[in-house]
C-alpha positions as CSV (number, residue, x, y, z in Angstrom):
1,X,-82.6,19.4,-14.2
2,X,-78.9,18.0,-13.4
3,X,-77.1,15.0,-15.0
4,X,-76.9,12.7,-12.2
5,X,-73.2,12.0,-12.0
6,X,-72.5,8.3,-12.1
7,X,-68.6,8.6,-10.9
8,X,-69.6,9.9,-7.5
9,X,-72.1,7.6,-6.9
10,X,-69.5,5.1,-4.8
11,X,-68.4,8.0,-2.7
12,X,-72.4,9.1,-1.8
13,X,-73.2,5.2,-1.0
14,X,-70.3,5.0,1.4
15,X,-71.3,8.3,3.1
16,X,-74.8,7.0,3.3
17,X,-73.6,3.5,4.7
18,X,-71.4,5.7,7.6
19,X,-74.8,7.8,8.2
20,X,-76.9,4.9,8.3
21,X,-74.1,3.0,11.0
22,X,-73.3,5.4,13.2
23,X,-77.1,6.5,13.7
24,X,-77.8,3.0,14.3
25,X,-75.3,2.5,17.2
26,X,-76.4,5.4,18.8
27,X,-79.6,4.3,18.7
28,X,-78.4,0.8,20.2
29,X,-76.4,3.2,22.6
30,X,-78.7,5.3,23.6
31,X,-81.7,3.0,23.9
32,X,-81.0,-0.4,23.9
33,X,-77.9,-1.4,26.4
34,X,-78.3,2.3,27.8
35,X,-81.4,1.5,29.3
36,X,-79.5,-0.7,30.9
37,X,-76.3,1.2,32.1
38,X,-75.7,4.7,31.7
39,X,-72.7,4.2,32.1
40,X,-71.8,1.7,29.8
41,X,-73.7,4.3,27.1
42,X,-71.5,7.4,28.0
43,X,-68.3,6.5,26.0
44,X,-70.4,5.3,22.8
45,X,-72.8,8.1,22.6
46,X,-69.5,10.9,23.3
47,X,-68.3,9.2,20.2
48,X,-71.1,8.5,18.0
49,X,-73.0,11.7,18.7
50,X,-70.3,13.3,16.7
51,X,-69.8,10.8,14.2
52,X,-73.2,10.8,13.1
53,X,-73.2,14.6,12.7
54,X,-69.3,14.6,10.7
55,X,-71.3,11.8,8.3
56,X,-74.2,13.3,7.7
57,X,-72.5,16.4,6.3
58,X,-70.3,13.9,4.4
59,X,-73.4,12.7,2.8
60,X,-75.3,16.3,2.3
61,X,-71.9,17.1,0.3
62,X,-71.5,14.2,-1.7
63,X,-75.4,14.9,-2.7
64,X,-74.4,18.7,-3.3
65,X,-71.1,17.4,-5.6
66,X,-74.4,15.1,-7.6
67,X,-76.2,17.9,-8.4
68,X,-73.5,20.2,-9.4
69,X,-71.2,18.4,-11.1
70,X,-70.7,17.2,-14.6
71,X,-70.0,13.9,-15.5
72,X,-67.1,14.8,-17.8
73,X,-64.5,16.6,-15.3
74,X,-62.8,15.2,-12.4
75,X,-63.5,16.0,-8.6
76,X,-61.8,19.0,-7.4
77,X,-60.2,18.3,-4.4
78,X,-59.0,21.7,-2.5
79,X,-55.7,22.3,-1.7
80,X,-54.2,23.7,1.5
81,X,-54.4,27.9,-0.2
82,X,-58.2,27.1,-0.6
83,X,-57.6,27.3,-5.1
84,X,-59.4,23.6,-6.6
85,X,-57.1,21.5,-7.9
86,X,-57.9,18.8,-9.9
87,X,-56.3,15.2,-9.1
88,X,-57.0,12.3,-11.1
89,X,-55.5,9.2,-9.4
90,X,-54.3,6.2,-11.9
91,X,-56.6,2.9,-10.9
92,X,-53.5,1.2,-9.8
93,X,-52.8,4.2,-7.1
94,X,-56.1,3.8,-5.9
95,X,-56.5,-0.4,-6.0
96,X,-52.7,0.0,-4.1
97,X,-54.3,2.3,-1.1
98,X,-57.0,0.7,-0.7
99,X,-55.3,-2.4,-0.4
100,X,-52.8,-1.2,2.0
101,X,-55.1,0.4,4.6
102,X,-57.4,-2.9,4.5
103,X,-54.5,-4.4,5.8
104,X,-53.9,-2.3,8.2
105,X,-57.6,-2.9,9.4
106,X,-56.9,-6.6,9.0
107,X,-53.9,-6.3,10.9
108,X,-55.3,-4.6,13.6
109,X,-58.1,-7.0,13.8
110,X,-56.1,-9.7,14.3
111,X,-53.7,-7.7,16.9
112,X,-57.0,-7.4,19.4
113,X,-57.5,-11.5,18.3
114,X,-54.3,-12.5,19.3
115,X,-52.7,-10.4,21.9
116,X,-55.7,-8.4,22.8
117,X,-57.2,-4.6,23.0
118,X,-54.3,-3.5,26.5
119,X,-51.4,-4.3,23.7
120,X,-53.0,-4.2,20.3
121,X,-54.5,-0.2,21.0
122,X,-50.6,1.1,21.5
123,X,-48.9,-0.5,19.4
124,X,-50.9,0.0,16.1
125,X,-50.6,3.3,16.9
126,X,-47.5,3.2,17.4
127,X,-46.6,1.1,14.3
128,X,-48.6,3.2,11.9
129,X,-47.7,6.5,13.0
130,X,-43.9,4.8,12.2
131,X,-44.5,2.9,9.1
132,X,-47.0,4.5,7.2
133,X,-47.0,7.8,8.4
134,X,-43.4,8.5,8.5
135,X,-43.9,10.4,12.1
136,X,-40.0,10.3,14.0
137,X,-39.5,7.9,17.3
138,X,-40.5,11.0,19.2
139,X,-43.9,11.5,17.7
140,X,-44.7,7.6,17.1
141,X,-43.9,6.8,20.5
142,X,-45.4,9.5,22.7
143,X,-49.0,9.2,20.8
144,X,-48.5,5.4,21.4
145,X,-47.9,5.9,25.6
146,X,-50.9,8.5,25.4
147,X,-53.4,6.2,23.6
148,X,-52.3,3.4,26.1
149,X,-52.7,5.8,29.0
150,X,-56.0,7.0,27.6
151,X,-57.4,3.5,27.4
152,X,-56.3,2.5,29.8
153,X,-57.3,5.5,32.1
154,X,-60.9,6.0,30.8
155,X,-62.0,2.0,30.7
156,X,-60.8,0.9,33.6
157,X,-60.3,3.9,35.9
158,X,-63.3,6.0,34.8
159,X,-66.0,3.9,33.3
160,X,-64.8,0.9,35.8
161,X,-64.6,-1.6,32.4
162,X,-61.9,-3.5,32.6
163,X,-60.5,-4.4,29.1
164,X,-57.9,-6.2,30.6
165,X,-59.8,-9.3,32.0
166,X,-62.1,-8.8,29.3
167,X,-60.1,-8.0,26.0
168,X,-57.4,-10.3,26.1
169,X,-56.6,-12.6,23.2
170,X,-55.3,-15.9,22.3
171,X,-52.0,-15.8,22.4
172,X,-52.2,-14.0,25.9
173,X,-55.0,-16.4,27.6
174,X,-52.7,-19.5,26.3
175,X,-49.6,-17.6,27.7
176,X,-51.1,-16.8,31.2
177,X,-52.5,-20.5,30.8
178,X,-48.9,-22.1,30.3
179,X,-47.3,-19.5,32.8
180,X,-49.7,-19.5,35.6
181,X,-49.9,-15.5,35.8
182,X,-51.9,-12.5,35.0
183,X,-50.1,-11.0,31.8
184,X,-51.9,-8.4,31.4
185,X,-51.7,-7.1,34.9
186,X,-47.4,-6.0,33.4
187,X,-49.5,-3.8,30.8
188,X,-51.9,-1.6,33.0
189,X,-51.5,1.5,34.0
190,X,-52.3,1.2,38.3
191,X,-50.9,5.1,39.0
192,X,-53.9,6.5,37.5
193,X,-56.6,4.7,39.2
């Protein structure tokens, strides 16, 4: 019988969690506002169909890594040649990571909040690709104009939702509010339509 290895038990509950999420919005997709609109169903279920099948092989691995691996060495992870290389992380690298990318969730969160999902989508993309990824002006901005372009494009041209009268945020409704303008309108992308 194998020793049921304590250490990965974090890392198999968070796979499980993913599993368990994504298969219940595609559920929601597929059968509960789908029933309604097809085509409001088409761009979740694209995404989730895949993202239930990437997280439940997540969560058959973590379960394989349970039953094959001792508590007393580290997890391999593999390196780039395909050899196992073992990487122990201090808790401080780890706390600091996780710590850093909650931010960026956070910030992002409040980016859609205040300025909305036209400006926020670009921009973190932009931002992070710069900042924490280290990508050059070239790389950072081209992926930002093709994330805004394929937003843009795909909600409002293709699937006829328009984010821009819907997603807008604070700072931009008090904006067009005190300006007496459409904000937003500066923002979208009308060649593509």
């Amino acid at each position: 019988m194998a020793i049921f290895n304590l250490r990965l038990l974090p890392r198999l509950l968070f796979a499980l969690f993913f599993t368990g999420l994504f298969a219940w919005m595609l559920w929601e997709a597929w059968f509960g506002f789908g029933q309604i609109s097809a085509g409001a169903a088409l761009f979740p279920i694209a995404i989730l169909v895949p993202a239930v099948v990437i997280a439940a092989l997540a969560t058959v691995q973590e379960l394989l890594k349970h039953r094959n691996s001792p508590q007393h060495e580290p997890t391999p992870i593999e390196a780039d040649l395909g050899a196992a290389v073992p990487i122990i992380l201090e808790p401080g690298v780890e706390r600091r990571r996780t710590l850093v990318i909650l931010a960026w969730i956070v910030g992002f969160y409040l980016g859609i909040c205040l300025v909305g999902w036209v400006i926020t989508a670009p921009l973190s993309v932009l931002l992070y690709l710069k900042i924490a990824g280290r990508e050059s002006w070239v790389v950072s901005v081209s992926s930002a104009i093709l994330a805004w372009l394929f937003f843009d494009g795909v909600f409002d041209c293709l699937l006829k939702i328009p984010l821009s009268e819907r997603l807008t945020g604070i700072f931009i409704e008090q904006l067009q509010e005190a300006l007496g303008i459409d904000v937003t309108r500066y923002v979208l992308v009308p060649f593509i339509c």
